[in-house]
Backbone as a chain_set.jsonl record, in Angstrom:
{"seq": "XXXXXXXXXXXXXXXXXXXXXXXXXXXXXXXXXXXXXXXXXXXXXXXXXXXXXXXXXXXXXXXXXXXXXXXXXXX", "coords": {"N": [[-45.02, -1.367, -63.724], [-42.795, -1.82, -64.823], [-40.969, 0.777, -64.814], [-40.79, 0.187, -61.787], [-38.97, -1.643, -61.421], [-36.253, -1.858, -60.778], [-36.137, -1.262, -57.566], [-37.37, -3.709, -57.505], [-35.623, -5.619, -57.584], [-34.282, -4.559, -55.25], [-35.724, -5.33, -53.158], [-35.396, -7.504, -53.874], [-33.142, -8.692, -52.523], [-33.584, -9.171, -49.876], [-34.636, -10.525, -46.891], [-37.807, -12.594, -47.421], [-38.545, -11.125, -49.229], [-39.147, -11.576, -52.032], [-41.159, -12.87, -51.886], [-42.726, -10.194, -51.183], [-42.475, -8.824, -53.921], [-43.379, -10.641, -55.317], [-46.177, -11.261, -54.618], [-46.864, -7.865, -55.066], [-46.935, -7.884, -57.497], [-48.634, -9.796, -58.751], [-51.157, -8.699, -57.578], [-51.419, -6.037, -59.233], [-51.486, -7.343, -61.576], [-53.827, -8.964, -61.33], [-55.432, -7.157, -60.636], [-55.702, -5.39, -63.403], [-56.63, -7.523, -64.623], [-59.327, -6.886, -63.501], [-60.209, -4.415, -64.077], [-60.137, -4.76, -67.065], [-62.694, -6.578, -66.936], [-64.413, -4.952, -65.932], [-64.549, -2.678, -67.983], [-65.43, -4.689, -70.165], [-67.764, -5.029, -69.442], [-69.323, -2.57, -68.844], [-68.956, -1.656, -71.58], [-70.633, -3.498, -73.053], [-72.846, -2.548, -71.617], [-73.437, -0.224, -72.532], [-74.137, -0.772, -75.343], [-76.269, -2.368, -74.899], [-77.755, -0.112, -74.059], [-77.999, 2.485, -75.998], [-79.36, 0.275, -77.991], [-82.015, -0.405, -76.23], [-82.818, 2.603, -76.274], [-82.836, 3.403, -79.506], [-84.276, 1.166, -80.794], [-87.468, 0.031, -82.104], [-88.844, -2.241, -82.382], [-88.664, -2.362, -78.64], [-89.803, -0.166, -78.466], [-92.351, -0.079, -78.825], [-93.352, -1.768, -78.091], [-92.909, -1.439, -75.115], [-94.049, 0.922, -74.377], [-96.59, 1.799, -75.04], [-99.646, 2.171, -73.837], [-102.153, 0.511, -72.276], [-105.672, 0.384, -72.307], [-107.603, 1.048, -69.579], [-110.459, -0.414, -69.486], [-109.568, -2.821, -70.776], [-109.138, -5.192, -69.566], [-108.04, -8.771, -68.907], [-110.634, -11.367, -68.256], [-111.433, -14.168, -66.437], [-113.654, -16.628, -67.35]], "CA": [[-44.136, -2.407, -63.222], [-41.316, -1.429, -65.57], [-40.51, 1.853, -63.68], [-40.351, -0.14, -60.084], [-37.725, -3.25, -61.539], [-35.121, -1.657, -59.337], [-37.104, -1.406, -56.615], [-38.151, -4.926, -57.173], [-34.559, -5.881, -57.431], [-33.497, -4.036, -53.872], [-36.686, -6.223, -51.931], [-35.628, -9.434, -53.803], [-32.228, -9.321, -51.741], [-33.856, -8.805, -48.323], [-35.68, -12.227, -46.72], [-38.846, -12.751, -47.977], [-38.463, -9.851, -50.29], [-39.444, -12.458, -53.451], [-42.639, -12.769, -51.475], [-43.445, -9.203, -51.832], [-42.215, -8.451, -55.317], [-44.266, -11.584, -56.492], [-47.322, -10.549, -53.822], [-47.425, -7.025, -55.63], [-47.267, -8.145, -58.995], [-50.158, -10.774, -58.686], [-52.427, -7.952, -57.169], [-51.354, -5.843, -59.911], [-52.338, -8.123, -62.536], [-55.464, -9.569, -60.609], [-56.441, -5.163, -60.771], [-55.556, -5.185, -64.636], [-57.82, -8.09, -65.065], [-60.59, -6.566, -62.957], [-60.596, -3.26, -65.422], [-60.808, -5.025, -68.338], [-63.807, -7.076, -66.935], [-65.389, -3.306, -65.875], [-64.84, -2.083, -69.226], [-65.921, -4.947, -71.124], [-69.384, -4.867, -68.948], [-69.857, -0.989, -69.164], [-69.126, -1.755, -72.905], [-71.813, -4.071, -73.067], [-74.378, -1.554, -71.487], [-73.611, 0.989, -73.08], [-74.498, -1.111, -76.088], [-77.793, -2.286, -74.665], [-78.731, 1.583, -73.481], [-78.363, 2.326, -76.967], [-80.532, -0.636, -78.559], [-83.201, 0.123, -75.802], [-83.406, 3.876, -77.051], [-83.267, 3.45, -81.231], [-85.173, -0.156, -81.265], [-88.531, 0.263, -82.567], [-89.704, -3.104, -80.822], [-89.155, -1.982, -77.366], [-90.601, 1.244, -77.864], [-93.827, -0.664, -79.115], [-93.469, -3.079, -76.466], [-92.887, -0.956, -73.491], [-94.472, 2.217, -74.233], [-97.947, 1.772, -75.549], [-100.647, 2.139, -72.969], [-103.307, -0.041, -72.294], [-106.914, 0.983, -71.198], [-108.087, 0.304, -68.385], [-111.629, -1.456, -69.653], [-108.866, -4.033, -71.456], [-108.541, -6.142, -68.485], [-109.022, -9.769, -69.047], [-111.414, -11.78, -67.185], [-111.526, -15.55, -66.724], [-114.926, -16.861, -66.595]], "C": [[-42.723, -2.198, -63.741], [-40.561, -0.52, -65.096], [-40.243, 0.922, -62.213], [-39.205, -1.687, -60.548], [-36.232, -2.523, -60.573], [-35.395, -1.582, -58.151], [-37.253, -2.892, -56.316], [-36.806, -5.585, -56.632], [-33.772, -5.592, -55.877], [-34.436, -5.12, -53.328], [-36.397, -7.545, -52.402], [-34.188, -9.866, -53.003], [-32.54, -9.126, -50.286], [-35.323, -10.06, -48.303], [-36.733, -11.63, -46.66], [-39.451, -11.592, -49.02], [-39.199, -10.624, -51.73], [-40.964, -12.423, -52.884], [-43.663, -12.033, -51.317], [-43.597, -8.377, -53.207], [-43.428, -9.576, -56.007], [-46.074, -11.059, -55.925], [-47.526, -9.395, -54.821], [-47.663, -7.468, -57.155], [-48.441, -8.86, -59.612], [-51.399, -9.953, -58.313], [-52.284, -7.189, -58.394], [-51.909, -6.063, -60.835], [-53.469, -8.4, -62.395], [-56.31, -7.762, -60.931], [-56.554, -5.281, -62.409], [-56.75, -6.144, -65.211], [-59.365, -7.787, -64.605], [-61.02, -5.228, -64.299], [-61.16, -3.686, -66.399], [-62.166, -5.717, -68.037], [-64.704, -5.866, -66.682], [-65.367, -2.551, -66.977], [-65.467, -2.833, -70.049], [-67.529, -4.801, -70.609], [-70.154, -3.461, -69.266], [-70.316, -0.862, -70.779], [-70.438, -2.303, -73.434], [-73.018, -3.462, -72.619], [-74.573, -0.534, -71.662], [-74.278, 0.361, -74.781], [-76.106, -1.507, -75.729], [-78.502, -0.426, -74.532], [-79.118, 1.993, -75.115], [-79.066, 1.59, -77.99], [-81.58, -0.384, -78.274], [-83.694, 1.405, -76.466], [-83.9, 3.696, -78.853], [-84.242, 1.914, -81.458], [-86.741, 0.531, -81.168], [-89.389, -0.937, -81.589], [-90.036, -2.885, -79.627], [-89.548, -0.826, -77.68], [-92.06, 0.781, -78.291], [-94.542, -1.141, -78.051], [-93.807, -2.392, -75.265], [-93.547, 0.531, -73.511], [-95.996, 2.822, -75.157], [-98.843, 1.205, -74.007], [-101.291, 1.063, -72.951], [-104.429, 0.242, -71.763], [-107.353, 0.123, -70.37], [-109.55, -0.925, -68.061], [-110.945, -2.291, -70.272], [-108.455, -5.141, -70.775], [-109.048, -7.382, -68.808], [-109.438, -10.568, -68.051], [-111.506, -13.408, -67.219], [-113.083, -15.86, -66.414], [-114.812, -18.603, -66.47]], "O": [[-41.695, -2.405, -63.095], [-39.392, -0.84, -64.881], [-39.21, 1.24, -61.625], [-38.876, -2.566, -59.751], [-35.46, -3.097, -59.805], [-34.458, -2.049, -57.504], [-37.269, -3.332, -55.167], [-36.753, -6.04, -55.489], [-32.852, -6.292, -55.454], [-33.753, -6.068, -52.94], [-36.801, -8.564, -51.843], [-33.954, -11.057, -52.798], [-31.592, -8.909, -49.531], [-36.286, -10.352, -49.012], [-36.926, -10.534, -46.134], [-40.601, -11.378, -49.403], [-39.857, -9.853, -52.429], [-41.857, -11.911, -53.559], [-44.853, -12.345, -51.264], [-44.473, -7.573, -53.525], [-44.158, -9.339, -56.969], [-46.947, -10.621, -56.675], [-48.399, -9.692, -55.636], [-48.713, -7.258, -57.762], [-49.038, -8.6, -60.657], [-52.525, -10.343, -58.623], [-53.213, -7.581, -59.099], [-52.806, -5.319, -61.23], [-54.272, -8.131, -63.288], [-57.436, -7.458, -61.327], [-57.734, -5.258, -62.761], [-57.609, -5.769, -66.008], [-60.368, -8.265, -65.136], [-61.913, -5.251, -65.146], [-62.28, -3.359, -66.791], [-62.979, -5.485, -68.93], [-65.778, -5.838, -67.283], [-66.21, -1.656, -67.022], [-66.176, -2.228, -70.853], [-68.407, -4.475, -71.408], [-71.261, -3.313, -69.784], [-71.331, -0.349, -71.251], [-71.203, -1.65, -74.144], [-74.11, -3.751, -73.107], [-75.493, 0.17, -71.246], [-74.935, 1.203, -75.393], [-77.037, -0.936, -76.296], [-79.541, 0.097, -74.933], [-80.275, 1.879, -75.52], [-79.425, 2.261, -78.957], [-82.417, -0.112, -79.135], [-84.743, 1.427, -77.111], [-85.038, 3.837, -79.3], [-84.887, 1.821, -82.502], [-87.09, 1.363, -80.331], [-90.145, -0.803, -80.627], [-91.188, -3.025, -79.217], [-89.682, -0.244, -76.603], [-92.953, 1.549, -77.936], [-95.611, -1.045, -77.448], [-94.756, -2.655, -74.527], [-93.456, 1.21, -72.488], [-96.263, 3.9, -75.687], [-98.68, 0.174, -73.354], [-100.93, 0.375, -73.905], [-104.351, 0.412, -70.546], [-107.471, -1.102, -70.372], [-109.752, -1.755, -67.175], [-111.808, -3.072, -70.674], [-107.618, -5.946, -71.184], [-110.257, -7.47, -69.026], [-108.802, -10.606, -66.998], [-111.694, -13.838, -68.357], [-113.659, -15.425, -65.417], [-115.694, -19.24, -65.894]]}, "num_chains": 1, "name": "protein.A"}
C-alpha cells in the first residue's frame, strides 16, 4: 500500500476515485486478515498432526486390534 500512495493520490482527484482507493484498501486488508486466519488454522494442524503421531494415548487408542471372537452380545 505504501508503494501505490501516489497512485492513490492521482484516483482520489478523479470522481469517485475515493471510492476506489478506499474499495482497494478494504479488500486488501479483508485478504491480510484472511492469511492470518489460514496460517493460524494450518498452525493449529500442524500442531494436532504432530500430537496425533508422538501421543502414546492415540496410538493405544487407535491402533490396537481387536479380535474378532470379542464382539459383544446383548442377551
Amino acid at each position: 500500500m505504501g508503494s501505490s500512495s501516489d497512485g492513490y493520490q492521482q484516483l482520489m482527484a478523479l470522481p469517485n476515485g475515493s471510492l476506489a482507493v478506499y474499495g482497494e484498501v478494504a479488500l486488501l486488508l479483508a485478504f491480510q486478515v484472511l492469511q492470518v486466519v489460514v496460517f493460524v488454522a494450518m498452525l493449529l494442524t500442524g500442531i494436532w498432526v504432530a500430537y496425533v503421531y508422538k501421543s502414546v494415548w492415540v496410538r493405544n487408542t487407535f491402533t490396537k486390534t481387536v479380535a474378532s471372537g470379542q464382539v459383544a452380545s446383548v442377551s
